[in-house]
N, CA, C and O of each residue as an XYZ file, in Angstrom:
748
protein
N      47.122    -39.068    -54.767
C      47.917    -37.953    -54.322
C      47.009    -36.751    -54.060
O      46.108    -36.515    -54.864
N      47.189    -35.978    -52.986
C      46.459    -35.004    -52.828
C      46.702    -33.343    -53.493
O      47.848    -32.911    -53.614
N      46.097    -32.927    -53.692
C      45.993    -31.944    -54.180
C      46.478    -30.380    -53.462
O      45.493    -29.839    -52.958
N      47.364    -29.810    -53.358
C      47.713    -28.959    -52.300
C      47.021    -27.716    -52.566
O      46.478    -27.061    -51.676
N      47.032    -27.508    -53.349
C      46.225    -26.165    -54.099
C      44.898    -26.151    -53.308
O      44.504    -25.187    -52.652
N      44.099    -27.614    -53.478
C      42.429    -27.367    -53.585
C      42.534    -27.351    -51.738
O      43.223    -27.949    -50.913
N      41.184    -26.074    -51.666
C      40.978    -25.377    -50.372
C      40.343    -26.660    -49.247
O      40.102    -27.668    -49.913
N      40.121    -26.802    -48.203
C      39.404    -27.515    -47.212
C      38.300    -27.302    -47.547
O      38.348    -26.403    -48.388
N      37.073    -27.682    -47.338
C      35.622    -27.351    -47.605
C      34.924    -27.835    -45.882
O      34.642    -28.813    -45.189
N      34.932    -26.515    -45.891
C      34.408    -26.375    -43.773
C      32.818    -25.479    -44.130
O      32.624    -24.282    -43.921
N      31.969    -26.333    -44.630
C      30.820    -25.957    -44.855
C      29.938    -25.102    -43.631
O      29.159    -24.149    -43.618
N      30.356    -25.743    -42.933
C      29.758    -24.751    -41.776
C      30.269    -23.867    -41.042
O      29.865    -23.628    -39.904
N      31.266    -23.249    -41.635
C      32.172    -22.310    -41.115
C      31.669    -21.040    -42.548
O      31.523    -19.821    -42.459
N      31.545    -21.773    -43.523
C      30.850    -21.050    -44.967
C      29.373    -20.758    -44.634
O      28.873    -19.698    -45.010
N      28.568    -21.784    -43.852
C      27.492    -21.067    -43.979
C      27.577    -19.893    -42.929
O      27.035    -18.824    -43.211
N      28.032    -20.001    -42.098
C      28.463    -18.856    -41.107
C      28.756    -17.330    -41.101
O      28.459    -16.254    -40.582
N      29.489    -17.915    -41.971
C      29.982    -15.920    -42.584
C      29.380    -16.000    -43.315
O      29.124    -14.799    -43.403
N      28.483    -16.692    -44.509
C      26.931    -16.297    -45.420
C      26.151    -15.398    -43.991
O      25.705    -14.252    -43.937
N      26.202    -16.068    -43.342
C      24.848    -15.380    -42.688
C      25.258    -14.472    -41.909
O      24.420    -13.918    -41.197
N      26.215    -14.200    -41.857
C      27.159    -13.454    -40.359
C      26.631    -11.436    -41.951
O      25.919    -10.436    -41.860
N      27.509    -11.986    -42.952
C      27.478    -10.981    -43.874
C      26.183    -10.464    -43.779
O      25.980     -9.270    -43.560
N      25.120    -11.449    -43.958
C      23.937    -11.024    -44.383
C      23.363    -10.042    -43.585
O      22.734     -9.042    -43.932
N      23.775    -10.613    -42.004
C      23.344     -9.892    -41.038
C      23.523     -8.096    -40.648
O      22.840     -7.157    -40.239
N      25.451     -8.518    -41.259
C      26.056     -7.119    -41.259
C      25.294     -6.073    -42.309
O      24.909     -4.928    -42.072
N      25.191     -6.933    -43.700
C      24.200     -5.576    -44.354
C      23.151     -5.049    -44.049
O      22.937     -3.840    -44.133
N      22.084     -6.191    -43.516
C      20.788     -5.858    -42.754
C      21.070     -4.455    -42.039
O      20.486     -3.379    -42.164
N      21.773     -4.695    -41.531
C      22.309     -3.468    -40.100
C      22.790     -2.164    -40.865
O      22.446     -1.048    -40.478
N      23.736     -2.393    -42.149
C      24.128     -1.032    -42.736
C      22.684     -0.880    -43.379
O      22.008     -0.020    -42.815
N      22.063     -1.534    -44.446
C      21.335     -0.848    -45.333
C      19.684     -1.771    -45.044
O      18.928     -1.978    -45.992
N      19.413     -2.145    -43.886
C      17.874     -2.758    -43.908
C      18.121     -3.902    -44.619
O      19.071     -4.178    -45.352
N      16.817     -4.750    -44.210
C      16.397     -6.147    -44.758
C      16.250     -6.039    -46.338
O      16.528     -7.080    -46.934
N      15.873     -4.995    -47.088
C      16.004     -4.630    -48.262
C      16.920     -4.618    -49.002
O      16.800     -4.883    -50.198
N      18.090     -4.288    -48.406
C      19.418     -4.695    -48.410
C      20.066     -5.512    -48.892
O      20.951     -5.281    -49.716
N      19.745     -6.646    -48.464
C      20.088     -7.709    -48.302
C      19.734     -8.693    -49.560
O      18.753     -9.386    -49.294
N      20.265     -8.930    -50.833
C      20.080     -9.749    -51.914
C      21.022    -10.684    -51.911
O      22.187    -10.508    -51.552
N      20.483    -11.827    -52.359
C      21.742    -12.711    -52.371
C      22.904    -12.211    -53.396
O      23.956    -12.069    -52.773
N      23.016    -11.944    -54.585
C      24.443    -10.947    -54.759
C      24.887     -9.990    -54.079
O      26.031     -9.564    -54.242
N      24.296     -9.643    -53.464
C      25.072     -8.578    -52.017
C      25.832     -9.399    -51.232
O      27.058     -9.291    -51.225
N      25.127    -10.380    -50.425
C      25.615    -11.292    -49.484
C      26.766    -12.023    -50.410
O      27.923    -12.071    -49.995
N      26.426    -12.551    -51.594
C      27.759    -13.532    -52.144
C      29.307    -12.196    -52.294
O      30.487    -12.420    -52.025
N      28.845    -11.227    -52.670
C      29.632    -10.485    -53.034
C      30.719    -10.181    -51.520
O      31.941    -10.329    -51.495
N      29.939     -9.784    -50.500
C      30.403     -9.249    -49.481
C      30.925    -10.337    -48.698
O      31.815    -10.032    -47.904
N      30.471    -11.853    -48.763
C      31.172    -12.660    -47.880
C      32.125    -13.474    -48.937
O      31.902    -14.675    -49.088
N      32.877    -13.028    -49.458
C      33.558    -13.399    -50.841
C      32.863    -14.935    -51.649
O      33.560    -15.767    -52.229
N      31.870    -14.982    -51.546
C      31.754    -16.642    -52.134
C      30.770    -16.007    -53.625
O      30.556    -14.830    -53.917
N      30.309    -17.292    -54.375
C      29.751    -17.275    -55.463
C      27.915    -16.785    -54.939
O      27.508    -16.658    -53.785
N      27.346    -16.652    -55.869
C      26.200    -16.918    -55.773
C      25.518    -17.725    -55.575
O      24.454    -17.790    -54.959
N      26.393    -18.758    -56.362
C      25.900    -20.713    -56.021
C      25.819    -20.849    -54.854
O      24.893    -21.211    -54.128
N      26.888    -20.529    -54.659
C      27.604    -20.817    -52.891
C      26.657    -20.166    -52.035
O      26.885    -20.623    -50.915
N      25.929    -19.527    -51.980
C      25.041    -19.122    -50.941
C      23.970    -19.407    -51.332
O      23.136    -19.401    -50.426
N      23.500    -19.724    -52.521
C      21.869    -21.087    -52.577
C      22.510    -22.377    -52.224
O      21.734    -23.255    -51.845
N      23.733    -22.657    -52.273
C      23.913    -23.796    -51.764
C      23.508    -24.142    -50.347
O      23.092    -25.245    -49.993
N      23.689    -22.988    -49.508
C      23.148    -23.063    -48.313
C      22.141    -22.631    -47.478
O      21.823    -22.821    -46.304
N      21.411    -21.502    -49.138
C      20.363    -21.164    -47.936
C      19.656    -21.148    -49.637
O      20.032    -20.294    -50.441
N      18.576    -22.241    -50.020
C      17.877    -22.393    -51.252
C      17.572    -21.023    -51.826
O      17.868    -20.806    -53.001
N      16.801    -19.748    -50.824
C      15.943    -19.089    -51.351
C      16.539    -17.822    -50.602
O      17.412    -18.125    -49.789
N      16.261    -16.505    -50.698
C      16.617    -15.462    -50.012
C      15.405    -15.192    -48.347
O      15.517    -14.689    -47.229
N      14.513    -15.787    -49.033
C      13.961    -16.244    -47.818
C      13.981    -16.911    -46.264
O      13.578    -16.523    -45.167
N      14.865    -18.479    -46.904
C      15.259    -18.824    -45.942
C      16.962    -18.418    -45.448
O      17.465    -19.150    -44.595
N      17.519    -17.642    -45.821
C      18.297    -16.782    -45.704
C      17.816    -15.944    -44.818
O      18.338    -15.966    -43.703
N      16.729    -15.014    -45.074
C      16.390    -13.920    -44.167
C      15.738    -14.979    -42.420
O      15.814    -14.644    -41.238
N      15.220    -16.123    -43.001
C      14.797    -16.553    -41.788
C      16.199    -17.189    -41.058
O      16.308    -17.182    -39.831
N      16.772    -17.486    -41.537
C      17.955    -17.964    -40.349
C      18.899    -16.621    -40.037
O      19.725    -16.497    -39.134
N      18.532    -15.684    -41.032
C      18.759    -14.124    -40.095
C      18.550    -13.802    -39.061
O      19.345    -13.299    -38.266
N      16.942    -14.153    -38.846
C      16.043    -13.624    -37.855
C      16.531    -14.695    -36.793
O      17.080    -14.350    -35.746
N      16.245    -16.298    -37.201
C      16.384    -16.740    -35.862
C      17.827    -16.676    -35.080
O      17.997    -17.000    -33.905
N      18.868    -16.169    -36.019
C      20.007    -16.312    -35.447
C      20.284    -14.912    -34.483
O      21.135    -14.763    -33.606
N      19.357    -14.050    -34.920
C      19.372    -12.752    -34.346
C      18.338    -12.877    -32.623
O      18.526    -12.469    -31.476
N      17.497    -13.493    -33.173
C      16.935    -14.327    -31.811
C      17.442    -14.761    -30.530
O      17.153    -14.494    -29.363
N      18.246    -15.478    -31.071
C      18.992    -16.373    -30.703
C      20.266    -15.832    -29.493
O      20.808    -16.168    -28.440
N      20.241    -14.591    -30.705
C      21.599    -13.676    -29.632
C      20.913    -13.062    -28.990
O      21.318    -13.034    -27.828
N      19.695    -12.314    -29.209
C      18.926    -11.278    -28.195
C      18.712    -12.088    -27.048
O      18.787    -11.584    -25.928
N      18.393    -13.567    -27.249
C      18.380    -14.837    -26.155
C      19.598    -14.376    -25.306
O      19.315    -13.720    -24.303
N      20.777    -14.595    -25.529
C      21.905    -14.805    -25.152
C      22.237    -12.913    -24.180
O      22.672    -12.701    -23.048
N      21.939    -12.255    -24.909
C      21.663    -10.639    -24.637
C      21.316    -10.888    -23.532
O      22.085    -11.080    -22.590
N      20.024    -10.924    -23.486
C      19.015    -10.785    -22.343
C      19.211    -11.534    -20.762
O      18.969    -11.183    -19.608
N      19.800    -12.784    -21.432
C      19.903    -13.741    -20.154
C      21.763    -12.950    -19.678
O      22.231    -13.491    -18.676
N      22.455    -12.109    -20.153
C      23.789    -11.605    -19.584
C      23.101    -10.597    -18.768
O      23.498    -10.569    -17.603
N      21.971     -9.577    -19.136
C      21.388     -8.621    -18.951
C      20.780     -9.055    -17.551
O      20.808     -8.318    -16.565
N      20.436     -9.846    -17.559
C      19.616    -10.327    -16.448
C      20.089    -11.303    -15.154
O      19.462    -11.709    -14.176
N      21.943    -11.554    -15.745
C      22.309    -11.768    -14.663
C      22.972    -10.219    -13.692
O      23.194    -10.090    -12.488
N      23.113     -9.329    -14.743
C      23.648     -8.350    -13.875
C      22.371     -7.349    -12.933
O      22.645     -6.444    -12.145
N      21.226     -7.746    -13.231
C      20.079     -7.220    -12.749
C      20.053     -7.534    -10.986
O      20.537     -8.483    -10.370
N      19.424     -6.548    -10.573
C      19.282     -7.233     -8.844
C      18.313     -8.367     -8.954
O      18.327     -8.927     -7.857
N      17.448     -8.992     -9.788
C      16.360     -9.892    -10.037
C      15.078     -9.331     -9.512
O      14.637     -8.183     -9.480
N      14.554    -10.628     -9.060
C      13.063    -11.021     -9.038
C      12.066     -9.820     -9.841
O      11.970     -9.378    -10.986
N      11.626     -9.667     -8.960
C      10.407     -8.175     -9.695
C      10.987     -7.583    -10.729
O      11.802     -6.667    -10.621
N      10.403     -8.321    -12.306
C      10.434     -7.341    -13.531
C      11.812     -7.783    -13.947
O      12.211     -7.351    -15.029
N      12.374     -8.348    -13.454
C      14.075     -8.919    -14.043
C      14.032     -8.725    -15.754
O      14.718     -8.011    -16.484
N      12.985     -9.625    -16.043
C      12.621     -9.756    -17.580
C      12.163     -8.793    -18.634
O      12.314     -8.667    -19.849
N      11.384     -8.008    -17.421
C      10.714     -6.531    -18.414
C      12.025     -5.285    -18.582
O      12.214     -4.475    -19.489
N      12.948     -5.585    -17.053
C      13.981     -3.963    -17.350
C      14.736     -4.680    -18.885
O      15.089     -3.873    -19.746
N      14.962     -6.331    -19.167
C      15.853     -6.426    -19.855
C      15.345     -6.345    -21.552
O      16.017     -6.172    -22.570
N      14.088     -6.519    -21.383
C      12.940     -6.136    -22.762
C      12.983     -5.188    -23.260
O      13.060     -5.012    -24.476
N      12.915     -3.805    -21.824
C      13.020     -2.255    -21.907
C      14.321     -2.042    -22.770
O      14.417     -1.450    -23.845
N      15.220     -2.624    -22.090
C      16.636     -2.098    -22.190
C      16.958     -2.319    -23.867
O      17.347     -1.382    -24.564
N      16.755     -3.572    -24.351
C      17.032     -4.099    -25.817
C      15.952     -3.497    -26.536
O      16.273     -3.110    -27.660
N      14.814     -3.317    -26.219
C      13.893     -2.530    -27.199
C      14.233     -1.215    -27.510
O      13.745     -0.587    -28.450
N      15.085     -0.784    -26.708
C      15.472      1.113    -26.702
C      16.684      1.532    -26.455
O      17.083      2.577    -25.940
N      17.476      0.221    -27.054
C      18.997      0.543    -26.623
C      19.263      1.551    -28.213
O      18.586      1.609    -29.239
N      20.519      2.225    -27.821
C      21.165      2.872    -28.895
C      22.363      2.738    -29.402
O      22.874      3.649    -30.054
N      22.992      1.551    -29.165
C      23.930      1.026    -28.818
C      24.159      0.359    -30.354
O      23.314     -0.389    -30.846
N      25.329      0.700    -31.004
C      25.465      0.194    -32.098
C      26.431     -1.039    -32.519
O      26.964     -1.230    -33.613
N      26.514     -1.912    -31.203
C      27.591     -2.629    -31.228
C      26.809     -3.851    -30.840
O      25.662     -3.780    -30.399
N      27.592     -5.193    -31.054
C      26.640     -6.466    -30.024
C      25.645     -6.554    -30.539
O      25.977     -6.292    -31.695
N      24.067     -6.830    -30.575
C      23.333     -7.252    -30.390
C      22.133     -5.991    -31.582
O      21.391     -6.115    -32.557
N      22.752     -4.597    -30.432
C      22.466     -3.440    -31.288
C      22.263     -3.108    -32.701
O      21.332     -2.457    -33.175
N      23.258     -3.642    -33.312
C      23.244     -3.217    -34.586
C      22.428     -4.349    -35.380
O      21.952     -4.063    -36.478
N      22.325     -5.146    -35.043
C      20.879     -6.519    -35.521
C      20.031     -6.031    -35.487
O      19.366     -5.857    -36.508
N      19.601     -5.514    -34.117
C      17.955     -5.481    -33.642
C      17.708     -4.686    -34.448
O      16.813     -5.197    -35.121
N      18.106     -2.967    -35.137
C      16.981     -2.223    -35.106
C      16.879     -2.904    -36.332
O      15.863     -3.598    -36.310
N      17.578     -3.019    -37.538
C      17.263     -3.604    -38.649
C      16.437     -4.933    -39.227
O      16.164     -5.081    -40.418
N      16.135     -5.746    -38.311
C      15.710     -6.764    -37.735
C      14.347     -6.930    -37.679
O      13.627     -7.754    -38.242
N      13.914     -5.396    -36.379
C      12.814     -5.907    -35.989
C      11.512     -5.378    -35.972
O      10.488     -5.525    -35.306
N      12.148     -4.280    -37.548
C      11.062     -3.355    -38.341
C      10.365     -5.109    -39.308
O       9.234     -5.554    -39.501
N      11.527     -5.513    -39.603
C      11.058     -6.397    -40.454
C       9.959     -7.496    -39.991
O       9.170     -8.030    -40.770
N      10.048     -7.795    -38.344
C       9.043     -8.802    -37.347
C       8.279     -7.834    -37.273
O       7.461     -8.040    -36.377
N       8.125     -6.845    -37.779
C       6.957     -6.011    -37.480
C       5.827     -6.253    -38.950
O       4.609     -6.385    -38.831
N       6.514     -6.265    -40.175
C       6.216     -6.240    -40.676
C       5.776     -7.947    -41.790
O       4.981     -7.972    -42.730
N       6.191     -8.554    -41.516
C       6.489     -9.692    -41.904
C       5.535    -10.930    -41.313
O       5.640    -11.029    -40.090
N       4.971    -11.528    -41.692
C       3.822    -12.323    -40.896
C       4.715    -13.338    -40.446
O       5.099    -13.380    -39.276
N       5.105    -14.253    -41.413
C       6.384    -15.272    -40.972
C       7.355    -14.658    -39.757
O       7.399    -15.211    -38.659
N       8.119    -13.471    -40.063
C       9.030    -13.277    -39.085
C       8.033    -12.868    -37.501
O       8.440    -13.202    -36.389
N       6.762    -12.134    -37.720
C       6.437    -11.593    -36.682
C       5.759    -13.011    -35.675
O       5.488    -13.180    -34.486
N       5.701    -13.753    -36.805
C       5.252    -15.279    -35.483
C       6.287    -16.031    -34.943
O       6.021    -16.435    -33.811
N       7.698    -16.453    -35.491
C       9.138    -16.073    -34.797
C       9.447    -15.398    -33.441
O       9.960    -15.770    -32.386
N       8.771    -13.924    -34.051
C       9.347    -13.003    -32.938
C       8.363    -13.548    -31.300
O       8.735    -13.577    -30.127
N       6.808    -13.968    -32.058
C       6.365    -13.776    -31.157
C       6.507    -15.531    -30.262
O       5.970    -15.546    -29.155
N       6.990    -16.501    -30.592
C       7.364    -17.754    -30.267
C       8.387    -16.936    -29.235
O       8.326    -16.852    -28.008
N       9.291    -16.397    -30.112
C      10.192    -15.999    -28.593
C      10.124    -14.917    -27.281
O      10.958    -14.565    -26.447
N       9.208    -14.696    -27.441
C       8.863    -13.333    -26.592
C       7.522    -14.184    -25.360
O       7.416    -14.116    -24.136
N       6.716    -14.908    -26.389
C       5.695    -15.812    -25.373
C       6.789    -17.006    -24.420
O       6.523    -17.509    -23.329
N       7.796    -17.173    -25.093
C       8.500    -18.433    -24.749
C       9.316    -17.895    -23.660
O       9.844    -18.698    -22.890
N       9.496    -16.562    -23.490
C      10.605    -15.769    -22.540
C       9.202    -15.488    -21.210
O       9.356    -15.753    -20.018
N       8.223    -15.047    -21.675
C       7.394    -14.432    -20.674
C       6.912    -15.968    -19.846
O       6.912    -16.214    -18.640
N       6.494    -16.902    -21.096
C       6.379    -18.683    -20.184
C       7.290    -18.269    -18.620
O       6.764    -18.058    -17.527
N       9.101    -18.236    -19.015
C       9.994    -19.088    -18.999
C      10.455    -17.806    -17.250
O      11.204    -18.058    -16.306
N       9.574    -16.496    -17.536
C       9.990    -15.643    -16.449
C       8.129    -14.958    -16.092
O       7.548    -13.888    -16.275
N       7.781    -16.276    -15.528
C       6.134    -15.676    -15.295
C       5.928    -15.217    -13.999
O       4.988    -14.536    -13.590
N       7.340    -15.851    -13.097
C       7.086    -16.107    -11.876
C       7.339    -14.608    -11.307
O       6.836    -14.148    -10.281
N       8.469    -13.762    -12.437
C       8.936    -12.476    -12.132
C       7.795    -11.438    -12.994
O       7.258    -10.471    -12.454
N       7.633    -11.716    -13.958
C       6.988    -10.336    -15.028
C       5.518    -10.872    -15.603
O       4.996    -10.401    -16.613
N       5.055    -11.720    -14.957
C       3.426    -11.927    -15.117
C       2.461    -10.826    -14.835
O       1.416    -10.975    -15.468
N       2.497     -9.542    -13.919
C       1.795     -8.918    -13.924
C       1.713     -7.583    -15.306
O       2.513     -7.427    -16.229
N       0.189     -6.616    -14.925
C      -0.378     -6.299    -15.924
C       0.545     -4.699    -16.000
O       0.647     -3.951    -16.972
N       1.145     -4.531    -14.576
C       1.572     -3.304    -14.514
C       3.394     -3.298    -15.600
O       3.904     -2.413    -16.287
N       3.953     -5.017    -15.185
C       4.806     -4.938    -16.573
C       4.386     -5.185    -17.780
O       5.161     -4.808    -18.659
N       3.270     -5.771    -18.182
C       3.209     -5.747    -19.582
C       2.368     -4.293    -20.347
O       1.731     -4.253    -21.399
N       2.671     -3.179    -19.341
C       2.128     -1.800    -19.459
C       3.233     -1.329    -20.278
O       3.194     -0.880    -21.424
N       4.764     -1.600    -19.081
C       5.894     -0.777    -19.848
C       6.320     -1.666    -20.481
O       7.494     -1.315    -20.603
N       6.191     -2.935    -21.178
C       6.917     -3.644    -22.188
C       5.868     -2.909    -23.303
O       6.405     -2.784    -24.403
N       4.676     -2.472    -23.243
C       3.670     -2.034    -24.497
C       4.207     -0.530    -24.443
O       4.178      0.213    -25.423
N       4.610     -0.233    -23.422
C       5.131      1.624    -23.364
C       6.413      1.296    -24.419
O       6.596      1.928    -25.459
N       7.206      0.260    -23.978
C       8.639      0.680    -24.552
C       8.411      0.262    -26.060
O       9.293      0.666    -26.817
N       7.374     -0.485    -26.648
C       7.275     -1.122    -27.805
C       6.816      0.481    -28.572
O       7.382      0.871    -29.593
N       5.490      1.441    -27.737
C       5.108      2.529    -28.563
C       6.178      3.260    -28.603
O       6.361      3.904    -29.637
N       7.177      3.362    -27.498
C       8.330      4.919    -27.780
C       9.192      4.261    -28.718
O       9.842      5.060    -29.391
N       9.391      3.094    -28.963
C      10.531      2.582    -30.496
C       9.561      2.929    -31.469
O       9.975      3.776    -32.260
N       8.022      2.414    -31.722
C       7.587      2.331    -33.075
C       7.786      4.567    -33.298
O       7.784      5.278    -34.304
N       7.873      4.777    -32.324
C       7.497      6.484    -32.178
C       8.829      6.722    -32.639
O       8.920      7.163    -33.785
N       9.959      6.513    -31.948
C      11.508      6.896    -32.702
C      11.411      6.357    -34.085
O      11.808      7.004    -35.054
N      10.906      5.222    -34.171
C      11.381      4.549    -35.661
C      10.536      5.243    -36.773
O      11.031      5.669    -37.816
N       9.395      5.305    -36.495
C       8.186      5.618    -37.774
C       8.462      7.230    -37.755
O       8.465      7.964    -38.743
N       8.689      7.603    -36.409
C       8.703      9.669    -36.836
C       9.727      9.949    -36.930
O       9.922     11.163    -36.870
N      10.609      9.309    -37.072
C      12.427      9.635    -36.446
C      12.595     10.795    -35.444
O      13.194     11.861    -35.588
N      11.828     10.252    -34.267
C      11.752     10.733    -32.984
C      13.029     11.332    -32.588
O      13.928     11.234    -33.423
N      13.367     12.088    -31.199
C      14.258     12.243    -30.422
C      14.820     10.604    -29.689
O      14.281      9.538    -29.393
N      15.824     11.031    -29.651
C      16.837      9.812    -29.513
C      16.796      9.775    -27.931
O      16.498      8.858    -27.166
N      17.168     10.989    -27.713
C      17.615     11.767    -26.350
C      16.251     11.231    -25.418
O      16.237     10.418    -24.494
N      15.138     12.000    -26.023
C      13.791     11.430    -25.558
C      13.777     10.283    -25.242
O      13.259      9.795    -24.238
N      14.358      9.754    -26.093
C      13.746      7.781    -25.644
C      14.519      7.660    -24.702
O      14.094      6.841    -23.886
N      15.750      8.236    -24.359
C      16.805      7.236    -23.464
C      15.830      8.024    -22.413
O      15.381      7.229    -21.588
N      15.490      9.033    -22.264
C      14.782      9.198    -20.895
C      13.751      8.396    -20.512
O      13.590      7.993    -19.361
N      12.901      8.100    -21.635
C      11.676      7.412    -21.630
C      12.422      5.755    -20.871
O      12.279      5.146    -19.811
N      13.007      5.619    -21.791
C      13.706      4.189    -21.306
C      14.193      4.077    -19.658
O      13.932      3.094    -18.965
N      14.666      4.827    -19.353
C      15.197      5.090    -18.065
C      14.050      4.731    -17.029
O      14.046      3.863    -16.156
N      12.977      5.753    -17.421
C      11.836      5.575    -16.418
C      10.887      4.754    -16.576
O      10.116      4.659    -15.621
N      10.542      3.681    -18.108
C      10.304      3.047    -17.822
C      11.550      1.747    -16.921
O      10.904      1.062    -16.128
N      12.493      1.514    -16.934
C      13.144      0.674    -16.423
C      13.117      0.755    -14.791
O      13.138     -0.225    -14.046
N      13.061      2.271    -14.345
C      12.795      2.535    -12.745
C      11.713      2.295    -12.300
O      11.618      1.998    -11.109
N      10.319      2.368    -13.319
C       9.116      1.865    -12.893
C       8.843     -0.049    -12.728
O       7.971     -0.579    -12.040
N       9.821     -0.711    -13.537
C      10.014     -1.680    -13.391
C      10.503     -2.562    -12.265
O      10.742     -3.769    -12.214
N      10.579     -1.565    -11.357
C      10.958     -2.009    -10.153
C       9.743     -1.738     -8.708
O      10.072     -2.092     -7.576
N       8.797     -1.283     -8.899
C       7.608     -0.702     -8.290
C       6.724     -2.017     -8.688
O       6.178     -2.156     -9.783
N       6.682     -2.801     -7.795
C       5.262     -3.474     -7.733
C       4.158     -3.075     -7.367
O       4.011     -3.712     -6.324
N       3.079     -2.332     -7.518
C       1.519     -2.230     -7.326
C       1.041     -2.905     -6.245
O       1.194     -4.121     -6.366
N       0.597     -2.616     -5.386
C      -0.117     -3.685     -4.059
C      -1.637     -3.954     -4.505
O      -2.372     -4.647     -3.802
């Protein structure tokens, strides 16, 4: 006879909101943030219950990152269908997610995210699998030296907002013109 009381067990719908939570605190309070009693607490499960699915807080933070990846993937390629293409398609959409201010979508991952690929040897070889794997995958558009100028411009005006707590205002201009220069090929 079955038991009506006892719940379904949809394990992968559990590890889901484990990591969905984890993600959300990242975003309120940093990767620091983020303890596994935080995460058990906030996605209502036990403590067990989230070593059950992710052994260590580690690999927790790494299926953070790649799942955050994963969407900036998904980001970028929406970003880039609304683009006019060819020339730099890949760099305006690099620009755009490196210096967005946008606290919704994708936004509220990255900035919390990708202090940590900055800092993190594990996460920063992640970051950089996907960033070599995007430039592979769009060589034919953003191989030259004049875009990987403003993908290194837009990388210094974030580390510049993030490390000085820069003007905000500033960057969106900065962002702007690098994204208009992204369209100027060099002869």
């Amino acid at each position: 006879m079955e038991n009506v009381h006892q719940r379904k067990k949809e394990p992968e719908l559990i590890r889901q909101k484990i990591l969905e939570h984890a993600m959300q605190l990242a975003a309120q309070k940093g990767v620091s943030g983020v303890s596994i009693q935080a995460v058990a607490d906030f996605a209502g499960v036990t403590k067990g219950g989230v070593f059950h699915h992710y052994s260590s807080k580690q690999k927790l933070l790494d299926a953070m990152v790649r799942e955050v990846l994963s969407r900036l993937d998904l980001a970028v390629d929406d970003y880039m269908q609304h683009d006019q293409g060819g020339y730099g398609c890949f760099t305006r959409a690099y620009i755009y997610f490196t210096l967005q201010t946008e606290n919704d979508g994708i936004g509220r991952f990255w900035s919390a995210i990708s202090m940590t690929m900055l800092t993190d040897h594990a996460f920063n070889a992640l970051w950089l699998d996907w960033l070599n794997g995007r430039l592979a995958q769009h060589q034919q558009t953003d191989s030259g030296m004049e875009l990987q100028l403003l993908r290194y411009a837009a990388d210094g005006v974030w580390l510049n907002v993030f490390a000085c707590s820069g003007d905000i205002a500033e960057m969106q201009r900065m962002k702007q013109e690098l994204i208009q220069r992204s369209y100027v090929q060099s002869a």
